[in-house]
N, C-alpha and C positions, 0 to 999 in steps of 0.2 A: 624554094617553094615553102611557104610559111603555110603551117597546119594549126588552126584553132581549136585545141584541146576540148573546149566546153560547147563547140556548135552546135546549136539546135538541128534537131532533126523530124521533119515531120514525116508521119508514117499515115499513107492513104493505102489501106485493107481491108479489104469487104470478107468477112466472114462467115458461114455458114454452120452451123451448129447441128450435128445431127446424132438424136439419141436413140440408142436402142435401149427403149423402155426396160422389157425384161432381162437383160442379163444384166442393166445394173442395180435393177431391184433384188434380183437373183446373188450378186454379186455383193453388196449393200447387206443384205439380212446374212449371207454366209457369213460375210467379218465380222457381224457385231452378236450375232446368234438373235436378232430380233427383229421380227417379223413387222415392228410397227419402226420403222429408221427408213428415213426418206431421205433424199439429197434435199442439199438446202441452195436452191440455185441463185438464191438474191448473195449468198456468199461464192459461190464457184462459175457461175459467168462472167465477171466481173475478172476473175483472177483467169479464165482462160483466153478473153479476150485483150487484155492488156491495155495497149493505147490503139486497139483496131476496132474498126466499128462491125456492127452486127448487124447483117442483109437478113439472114434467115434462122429461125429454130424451131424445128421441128421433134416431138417426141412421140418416136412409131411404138405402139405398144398392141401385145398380141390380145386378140378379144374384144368385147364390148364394154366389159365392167372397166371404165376408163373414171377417175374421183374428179368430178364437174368442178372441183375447190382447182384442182391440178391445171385443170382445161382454160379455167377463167385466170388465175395468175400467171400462166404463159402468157396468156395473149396480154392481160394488162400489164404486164411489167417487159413482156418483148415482145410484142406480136407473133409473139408463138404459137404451133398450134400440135393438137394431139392428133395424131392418125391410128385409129384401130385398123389393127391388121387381122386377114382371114386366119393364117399361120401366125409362121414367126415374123419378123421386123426386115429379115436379111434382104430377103428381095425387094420391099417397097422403100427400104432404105439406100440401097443398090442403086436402084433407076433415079430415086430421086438425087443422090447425090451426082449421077452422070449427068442428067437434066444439067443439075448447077451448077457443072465445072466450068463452063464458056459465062457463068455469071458470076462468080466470085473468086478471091485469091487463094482463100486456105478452105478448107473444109475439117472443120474437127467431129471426128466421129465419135462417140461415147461410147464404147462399149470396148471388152477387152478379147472378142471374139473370134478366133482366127479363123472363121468364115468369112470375116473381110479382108483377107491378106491381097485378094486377086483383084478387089475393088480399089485398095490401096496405091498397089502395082498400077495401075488400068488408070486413075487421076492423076498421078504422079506420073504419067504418059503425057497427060494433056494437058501439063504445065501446070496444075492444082498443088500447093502444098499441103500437104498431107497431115494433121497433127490426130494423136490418139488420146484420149482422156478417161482413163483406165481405173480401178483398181488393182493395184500393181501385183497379190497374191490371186487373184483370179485372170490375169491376164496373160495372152499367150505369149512368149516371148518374140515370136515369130513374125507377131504384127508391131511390136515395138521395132524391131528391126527393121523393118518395110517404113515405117513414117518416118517424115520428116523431126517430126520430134513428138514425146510421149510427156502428156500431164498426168502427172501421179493424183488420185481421187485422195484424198484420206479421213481422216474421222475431223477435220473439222468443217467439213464440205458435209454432211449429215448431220442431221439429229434424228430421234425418235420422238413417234406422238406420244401423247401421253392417253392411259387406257381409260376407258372408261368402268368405274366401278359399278359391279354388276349392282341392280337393285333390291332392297329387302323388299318380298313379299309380304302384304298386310295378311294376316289371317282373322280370319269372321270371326267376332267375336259369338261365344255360345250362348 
């Protein structure tokens, strides 16, 4: 049997991208000590999804105050969309990701949370491949273990905004 060392390989994978807002903002501003360091997703989707395509992304975040700049760059650069949640993210991330297991191959969760270890376990039931996409100093090690594989976040997958200088007040002249 003759093996062709350089044969192409195509890779058909439907992916599903699901973030817990808050613990990687949480997560994000604890490693850098700043409150204004965002992920930079036009550099770190790209690098989790590899040569597989992208079904869905979703980023559940707790509350209302959700930045409308965040909201419209999902959707135009991946038709993604933001979900404010009552609570935390756990549970509408949960359901949503069981929802999509009978429609996609991988589900990569964002968050380093080991509240999702059971959720992990429970798709990797139902034939989902499991990937986690972490900060690796905030992350549990328990839910690295539980996935199929774990993408390390790190400082070139963020940047910080930049602040806005406070304004000089005029005073009335006398």
């Amino acid at each position: 049997m003759n093996l062709k060392v350089n044969e192409e390989v195509t890779i058909i994978q439907s992916v599903a991208i699901l973030i817990d807002g808050n613990n990687m903002e949480r997560s994000i501003h604890e490693e850098t000590n700043d409150q204004y360091s965002m992920l930079n997703f036009d550099a770190l989707i790209p690098e989790l999804l590899g040569n597989r395509g992208l079904n869905r992304l979703i980023y559940f975040r707790e509350g209302t105050n959700i930045s409308s700049k965040l909201t419209e760059r999902l959707h135009q650069n991946y038709h993604g969309s933001v979900r404010p949640c009552h609570k935390s993210a756990d549970i509408p991330l949960t359901i949503t990701a069981s929802q999509l297991a009978s429609k996609v191959d991988t589900i990569i969760i964002m968050s380093g949370d080991s509240d999702f270890v059971e959720l992990v376990r429970h798709l990797k039931g139902e034939g989902v491949r499991v990937e986690i996409a972490s900060i690796p100093r905030t992350t549990a090690h328990v839910l690295v273990e539980e996935a199929d594989y774990a993408h390390e976040i790190t400082k070139e997958f963020w940047f910080s905004l930049p602040q806005a200088k406070p304004k000089k007040r005029k005073t009335a002249k006398r």
